[in-house]
C-alpha positions as a Markdown table, in Angstrom:
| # | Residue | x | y | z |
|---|---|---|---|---|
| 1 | Unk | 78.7 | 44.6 | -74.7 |
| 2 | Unk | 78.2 | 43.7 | -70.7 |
| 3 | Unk | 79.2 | 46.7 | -68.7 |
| 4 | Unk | 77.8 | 45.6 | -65.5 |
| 5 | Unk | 75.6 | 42.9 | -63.6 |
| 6 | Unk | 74.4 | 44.3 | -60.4 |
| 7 | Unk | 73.8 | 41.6 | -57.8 |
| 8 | Unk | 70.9 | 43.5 | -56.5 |
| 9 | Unk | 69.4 | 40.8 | -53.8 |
| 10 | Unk | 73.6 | 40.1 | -52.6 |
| 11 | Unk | 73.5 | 44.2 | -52.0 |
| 12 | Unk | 70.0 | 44.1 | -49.7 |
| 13 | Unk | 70.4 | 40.7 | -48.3 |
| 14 | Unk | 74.1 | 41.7 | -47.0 |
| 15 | Unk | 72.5 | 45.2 | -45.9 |
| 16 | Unk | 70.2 | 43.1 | -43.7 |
| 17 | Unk | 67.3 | 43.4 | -45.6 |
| 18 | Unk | 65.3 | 39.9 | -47.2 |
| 19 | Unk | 65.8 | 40.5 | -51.0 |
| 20 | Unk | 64.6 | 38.0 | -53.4 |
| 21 | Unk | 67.2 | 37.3 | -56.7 |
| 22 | Unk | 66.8 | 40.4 | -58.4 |
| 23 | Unk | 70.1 | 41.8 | -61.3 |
| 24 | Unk | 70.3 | 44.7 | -62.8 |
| 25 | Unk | 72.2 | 43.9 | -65.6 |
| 26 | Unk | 73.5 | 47.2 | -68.5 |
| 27 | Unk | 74.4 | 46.3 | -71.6 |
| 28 | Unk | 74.3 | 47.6 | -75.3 |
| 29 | Unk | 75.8 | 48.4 | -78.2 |
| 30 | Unk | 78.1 | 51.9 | -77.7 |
| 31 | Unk | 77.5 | 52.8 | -81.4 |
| 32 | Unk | 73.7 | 52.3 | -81.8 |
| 33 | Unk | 73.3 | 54.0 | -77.8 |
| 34 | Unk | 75.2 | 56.7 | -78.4 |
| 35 | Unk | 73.0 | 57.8 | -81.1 |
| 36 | Unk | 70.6 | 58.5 | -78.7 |
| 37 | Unk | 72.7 | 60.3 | -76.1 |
| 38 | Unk | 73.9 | 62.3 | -79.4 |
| 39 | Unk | 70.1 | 63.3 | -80.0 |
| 40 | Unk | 70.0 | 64.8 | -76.6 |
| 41 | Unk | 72.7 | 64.2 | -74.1 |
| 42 | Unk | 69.7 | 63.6 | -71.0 |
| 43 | Unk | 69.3 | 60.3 | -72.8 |
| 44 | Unk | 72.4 | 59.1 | -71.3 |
| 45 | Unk | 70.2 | 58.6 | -68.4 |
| 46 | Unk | 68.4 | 55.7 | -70.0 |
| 47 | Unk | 71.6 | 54.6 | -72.0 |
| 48 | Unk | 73.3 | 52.1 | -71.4 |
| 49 | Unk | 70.2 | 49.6 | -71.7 |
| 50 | Unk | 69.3 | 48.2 | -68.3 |
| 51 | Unk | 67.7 | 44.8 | -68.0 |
| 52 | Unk | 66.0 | 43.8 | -64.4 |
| 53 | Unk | 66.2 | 39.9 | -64.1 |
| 54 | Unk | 63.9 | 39.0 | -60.8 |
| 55 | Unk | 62.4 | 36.3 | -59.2 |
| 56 | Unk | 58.7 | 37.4 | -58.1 |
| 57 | Unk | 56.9 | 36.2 | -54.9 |
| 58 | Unk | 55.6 | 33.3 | -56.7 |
| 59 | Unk | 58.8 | 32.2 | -57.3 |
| 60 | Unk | 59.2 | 33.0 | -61.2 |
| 61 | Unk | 61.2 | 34.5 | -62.6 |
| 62 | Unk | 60.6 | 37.6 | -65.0 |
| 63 | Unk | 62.4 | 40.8 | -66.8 |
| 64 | Unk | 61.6 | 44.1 | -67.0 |
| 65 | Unk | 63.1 | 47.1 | -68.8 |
| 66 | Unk | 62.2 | 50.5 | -70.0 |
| 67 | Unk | 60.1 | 50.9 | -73.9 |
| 68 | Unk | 62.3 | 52.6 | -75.7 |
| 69 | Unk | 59.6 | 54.7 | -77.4 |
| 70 | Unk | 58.8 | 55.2 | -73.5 |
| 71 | Unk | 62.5 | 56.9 | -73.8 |
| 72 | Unk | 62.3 | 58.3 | -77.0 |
| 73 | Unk | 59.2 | 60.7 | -75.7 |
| 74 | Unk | 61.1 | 60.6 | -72.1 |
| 75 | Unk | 64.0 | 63.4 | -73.9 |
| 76 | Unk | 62.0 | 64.4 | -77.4 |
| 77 | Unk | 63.9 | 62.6 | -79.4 |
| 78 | Unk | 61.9 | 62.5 | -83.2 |
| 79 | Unk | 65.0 | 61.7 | -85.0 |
| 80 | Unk | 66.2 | 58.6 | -84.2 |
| 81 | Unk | 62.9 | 55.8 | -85.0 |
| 82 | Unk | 65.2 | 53.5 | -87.2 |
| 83 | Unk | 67.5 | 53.3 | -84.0 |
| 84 | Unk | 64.6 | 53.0 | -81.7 |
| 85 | Unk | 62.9 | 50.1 | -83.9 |
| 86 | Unk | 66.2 | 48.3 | -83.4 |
| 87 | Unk | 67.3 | 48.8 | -79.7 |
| 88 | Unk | 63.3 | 47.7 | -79.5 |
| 89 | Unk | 63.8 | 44.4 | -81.8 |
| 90 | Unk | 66.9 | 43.9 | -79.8 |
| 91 | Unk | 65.8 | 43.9 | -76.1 |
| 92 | Unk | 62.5 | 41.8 | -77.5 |
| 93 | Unk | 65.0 | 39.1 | -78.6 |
| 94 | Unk | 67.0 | 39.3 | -75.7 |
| 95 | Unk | 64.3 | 38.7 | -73.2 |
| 96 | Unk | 62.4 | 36.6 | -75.4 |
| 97 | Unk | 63.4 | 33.3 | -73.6 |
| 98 | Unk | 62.6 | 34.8 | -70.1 |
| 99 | Unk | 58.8 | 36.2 | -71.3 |
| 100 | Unk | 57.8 | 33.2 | -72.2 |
């Protein structure tokens, strides 16, 4: 499920600053991410997943997001490694195209 795409570069650029393309884009799945959030509601911080879609200096263009076993230490959550092996397949297939 898309719940936002954040035009990150329109934002800056229309602030007056010189922003390359750059979205934020949060999506996910509300009943694999709440499973986290219902580990330890702090999660919620990390959840939904958020995707940044750029274009670096050299003008290509890469993704970057946050390891979910990165966020599974982040709130102590010990519980949930069958959800965190998916959410991790997931985003790996996602971004697969944009890695390459």
């Amino acid at each position: 499920m898309l719940f936002d795409d954040i035009d990150q570069a329109g934002l800056g650029n229309a602030a007056g600053n010189k922003v390359l393309p750059s979205r934020l884009i949060l999506f996910g799945n509300p009943a694999l991410g709440t499973r986290f959030i219902t580990a330890n509601p702090v999660a919620g911080l990390d959840w939904p997943v958020r995707v940044l879609v750029y274009e670096a200096k050299d003008g290509t263009v890469r993704v970057a997001y946050t390891d979910f076993n990165w966020i599974a230490r982040r709130h102590g959550i010990t519980s949930r490694e069958k959800e965190f092996k998916m959410a991790s397949e997931v985003i790996e297939a996602v971004t697969e195209p944009v890695r390459q």
